[in-house]
N, C-alpha and C positions, 0 to 999 in steps of 0.2 A: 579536707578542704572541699568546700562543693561547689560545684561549676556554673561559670560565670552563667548569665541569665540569657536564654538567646530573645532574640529582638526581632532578628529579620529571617524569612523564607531560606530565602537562597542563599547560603554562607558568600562570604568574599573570598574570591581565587586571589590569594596572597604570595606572592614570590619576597622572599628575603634576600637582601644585600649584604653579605658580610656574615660567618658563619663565626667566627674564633672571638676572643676578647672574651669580656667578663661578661658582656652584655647581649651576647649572640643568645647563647642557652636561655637565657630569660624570657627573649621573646620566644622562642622555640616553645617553653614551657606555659605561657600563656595559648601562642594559637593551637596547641596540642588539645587544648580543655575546654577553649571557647569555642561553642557551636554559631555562633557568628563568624567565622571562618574555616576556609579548607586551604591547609599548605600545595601549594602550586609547581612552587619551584625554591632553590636557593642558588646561591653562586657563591665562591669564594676566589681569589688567586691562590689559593694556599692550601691544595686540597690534599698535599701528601701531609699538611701539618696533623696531631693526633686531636686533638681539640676539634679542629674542622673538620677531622675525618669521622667523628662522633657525631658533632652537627647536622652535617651530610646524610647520615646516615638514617638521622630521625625524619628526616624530609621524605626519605625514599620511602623511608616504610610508612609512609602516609599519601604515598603514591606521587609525590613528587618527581619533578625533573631539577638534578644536579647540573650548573654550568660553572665555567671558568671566571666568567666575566659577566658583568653588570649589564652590561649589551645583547645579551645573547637572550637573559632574565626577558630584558624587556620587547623582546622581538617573538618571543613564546605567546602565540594567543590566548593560551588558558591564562597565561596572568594580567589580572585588572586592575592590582592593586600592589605596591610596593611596600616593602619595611623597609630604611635603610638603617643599618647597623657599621658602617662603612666608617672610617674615620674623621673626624669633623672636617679636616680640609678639602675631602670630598664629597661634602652634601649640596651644595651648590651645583658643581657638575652632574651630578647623579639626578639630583633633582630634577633642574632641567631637563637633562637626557628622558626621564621618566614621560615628564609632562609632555615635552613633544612625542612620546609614543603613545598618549592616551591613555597615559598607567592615571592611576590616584595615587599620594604618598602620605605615609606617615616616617614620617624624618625623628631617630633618635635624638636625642639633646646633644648639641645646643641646635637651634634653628640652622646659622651657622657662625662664622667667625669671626665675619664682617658684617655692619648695618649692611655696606653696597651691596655684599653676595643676599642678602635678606632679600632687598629691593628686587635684585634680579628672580628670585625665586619665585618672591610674590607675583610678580607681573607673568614669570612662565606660568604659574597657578591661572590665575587672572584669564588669562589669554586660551589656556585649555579648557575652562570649563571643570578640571575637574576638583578634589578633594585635596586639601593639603594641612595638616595638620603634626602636630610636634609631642614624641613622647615623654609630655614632660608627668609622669607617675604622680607626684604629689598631689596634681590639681584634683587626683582621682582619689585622694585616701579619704575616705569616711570622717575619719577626726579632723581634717582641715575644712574638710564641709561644712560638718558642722560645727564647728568655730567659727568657720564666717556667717553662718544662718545667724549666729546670734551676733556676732558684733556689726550689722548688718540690718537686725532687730534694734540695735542699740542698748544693748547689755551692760557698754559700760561708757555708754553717752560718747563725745567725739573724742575720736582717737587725736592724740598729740605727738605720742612720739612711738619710735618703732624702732628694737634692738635685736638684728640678725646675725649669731654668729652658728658659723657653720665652719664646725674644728673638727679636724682628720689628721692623722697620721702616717708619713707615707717614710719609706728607708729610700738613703739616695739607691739600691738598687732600681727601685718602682721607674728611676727618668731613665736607667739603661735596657729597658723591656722593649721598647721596640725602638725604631731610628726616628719616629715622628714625637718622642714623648718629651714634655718641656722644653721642645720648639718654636721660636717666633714664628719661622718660616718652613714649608715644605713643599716640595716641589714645583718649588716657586709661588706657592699659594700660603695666602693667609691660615696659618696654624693656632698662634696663641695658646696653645697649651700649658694654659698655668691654671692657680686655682679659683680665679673666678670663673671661667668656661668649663672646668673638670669638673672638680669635688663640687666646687659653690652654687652652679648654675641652677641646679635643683630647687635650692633655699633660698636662692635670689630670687627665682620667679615664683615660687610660692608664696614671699613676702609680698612683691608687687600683687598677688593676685588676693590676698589676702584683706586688703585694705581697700580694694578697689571696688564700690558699690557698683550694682547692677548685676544682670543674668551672666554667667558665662559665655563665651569667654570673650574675659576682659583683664588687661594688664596695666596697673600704673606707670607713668614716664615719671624721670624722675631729674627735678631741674636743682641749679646750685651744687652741683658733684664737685667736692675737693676730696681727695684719695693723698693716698701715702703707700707707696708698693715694696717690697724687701725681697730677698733673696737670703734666707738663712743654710741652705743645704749646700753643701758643696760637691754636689754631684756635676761632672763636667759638661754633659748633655746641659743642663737646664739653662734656657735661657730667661724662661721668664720667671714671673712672681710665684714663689710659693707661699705668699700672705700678704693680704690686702686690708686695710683698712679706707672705708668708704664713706662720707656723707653724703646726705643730698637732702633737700624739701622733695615731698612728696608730691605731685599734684593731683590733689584728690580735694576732696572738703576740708579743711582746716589747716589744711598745707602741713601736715604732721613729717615734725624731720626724721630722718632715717640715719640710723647705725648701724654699719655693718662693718663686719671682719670676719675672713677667711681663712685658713690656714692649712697646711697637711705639716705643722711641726707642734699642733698639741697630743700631749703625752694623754690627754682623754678625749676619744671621739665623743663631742654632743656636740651635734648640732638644735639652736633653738630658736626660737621666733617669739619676742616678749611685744606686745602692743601696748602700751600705757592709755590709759580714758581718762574724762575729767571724771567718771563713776566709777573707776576701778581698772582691771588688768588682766588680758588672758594671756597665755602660755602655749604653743605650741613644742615639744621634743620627742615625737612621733605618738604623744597622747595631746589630747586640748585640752587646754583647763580653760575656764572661764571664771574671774576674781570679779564679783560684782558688787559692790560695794552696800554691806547689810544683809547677803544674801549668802546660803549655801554654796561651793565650789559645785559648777557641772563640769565634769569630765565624759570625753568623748574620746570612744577608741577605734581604732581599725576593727572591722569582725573578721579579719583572716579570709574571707573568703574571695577578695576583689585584691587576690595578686599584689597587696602594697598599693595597691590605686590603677593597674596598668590596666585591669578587664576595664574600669569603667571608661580611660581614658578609647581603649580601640573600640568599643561597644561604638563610645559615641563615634569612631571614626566609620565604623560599619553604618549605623544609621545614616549618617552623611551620605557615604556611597551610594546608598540604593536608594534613601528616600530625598535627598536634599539637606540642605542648611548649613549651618553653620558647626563645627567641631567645640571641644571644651578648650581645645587649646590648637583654633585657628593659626593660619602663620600671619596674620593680618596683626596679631596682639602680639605673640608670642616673640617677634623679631623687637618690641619695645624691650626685651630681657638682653640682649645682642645690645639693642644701643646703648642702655644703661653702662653695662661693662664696658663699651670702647668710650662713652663717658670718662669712665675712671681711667681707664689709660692716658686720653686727654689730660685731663686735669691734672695728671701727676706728669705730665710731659715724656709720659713714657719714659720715665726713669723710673728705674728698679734695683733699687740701693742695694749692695753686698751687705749680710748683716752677719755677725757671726755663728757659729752652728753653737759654740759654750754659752750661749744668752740661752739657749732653746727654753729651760729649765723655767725661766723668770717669765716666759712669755705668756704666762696666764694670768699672772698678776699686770702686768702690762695692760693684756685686752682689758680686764677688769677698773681698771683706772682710766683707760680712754673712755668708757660707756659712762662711769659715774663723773669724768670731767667734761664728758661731751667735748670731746677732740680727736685731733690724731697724735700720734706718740708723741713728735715733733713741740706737741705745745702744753704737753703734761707738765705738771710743776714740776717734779722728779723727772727729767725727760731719760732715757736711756740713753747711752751715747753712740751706740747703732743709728737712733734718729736723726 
């Protein structure tokens, strides 16, 4: 795999937030390789854990300083810049704490949990002057690029309609891994831990970004949101939705309406992004196809060497830093993917119906018939009686 392209002089002194999780190593293994960066510092609470204690340890031997706490990161003057890898209910806090130390931030997904915490962040952005942008990976993969260069081109004339579904599998052990998972609430702060904000939040905003003409970055809002939310797992932690079924108009040119459904109870991960034209149809499921109507299929792929998308996303966040402007995935756009989802909570009234775990099985013929009936389960002709 060969290393990311550097861009600027003087690397970005990075301190990371949050060392454990699935997502800590990742970025570790990006700014190890980017020469647009030098590891600064990291912090975890959790430094006897063995995951963190590996984390930790890559830091150091890149000449890093180890601390306890988020605070401590941002009181160290070699760091100028944060990653937070911290848990969603604390990117709000952390955020701010950053911005009033003169850090720059690149905030893991989601933005955060709430539109309100967004608002708050944005304006601490705002207010410092400095860099704030969100690692949302997909904006950076090669093949969603170039999927939207042509549908963008008008490849397959205007889009109409848009079917996101984004299917995962998760065992009720995954909601007893730690005390904050498929939580409404924690520590008093907005959590939401379900799967629009976890598995889905990637595929949601990719879709919005996807359809949304113009330079980066830019994310569609999306108005007329009716939802339908379940709970199929019966794991005792969870409180919120482990599958979501979404509408909405799109507002972009043509007002193209949107389907989605999320899940962590299909028995086959794909996640996919199908765009209908009145010329034809592309396909995103981590390759793009473009269906042009008359025309040979283009297929566009990742070349492996841009991390899944994550180099290009921090590149752009390095260029930001040192030279100005704008990021690929601003928190200015990026908190539309935030409202969208507390959207669908509204509109389903934040009810999140018990559904049974023995349906699991039928539940892909289900989504499959909401897409081709253009509804939610509730108004299929065959409706389930979970619905």
């Amino acid at each position: 795999m060969r290393r990311p392209e550097k861009l600027i002089d003087d690397p970005v002194r990075i301190g990371q937030i949050g060392l454990g999780g699935g997502i800590a190593p990742s970025h570790l293994n990006e700014m190890e390789k980017n020469p647009n960066f030098l590891l600064a510092a990291g912090c975890d609470t959790r430094l006897g854990d063995a995951a963190v204690t590996k984390s930790a340890q890559r830091i150091r031997d890149a000449g890093g300083a180890i601390y306890d706490t988020y605070q401590q990161v941002l009181a160290d003057p070699r760091v100028e810049a944060v990653v937070i890898a911290a848990p969603h209910f604390l990117h709000r806090e952390i955020s701010v704490a950053a911005f009033a130390a003169g850090k720059h931030v690149l905030c893991e997904k989601p933005l955060a949990t709430h539109p309100e915490d967004c608002k708050i962040m944005l304006e601490a952005q705002r207010q410092s002057g400095r860099v704030g942008a969100v690692q949302m990976q997909h904006v950076g993969r090669k093949s969603m690029l170039q999927m939207r260069e042509r549908l963008q081109a008008g490849a397959i004339g205007d889009i109409r309609e848009v079917f996101t579904a984004t299917l995962w599998w998760r065992e009720n052990s995954y909601y007893g891994r730690v005390g904050w998972a498929g939580r409404k609430m924690h520590n008093g702060q907005w959590n939401l831990d379900g799967v629009m904000l976890n598995q889905g939040i990637h595929f949601i905003n990719e879709t919005l970004v996807l359809v949304t003409p113009g330079k980066l970055p830019t994310v569609a809002e999306v108005r007329d949101v009716r939802s339908a939310l379940y709970r199929f797992h019966d794991a005792p932690q969870l409180e919120m939705e482990d599958t979501a079924f979404v509408t909405g108009m799109l507002d972009v040119p043509g007002s193209p309406r949107l389907h989605l459904v999320a899940t962590t109870c299909a028995t086959i991960d794909r996640p996919t992004v199908e765009i209908i034209g009145t010329k034809g149809r592309a396909l995103w499921n981590g390759v793009g196809h473009v269906f042009a109507d008359g025309q040979p299929m283009e297929e566009f792929h990742d070349d492996g060497g841009e991390f899944d998308g994550a180099s290009l996303i921090f590149n752009s966040f390095a260029k930001a830093v040192r030279h100005g402007g704008a990021t690929m995935t601003d928190f200015s756009q990026i908190m539309r993917t935030t409202q969208f989802v507390a959207d669908a909570y509204a509109a389903a009234n934040w009810n999140i119906k018990p559904a049974p775990w023995s349906e699991v099985g039928s539940l892909g013929g289900i989504i499959a018939a909401t897409q081709r009936q253009r509804t939610l389960p509730a108004g299929l002709q065959e409706k389930p009686d979970w619905a």
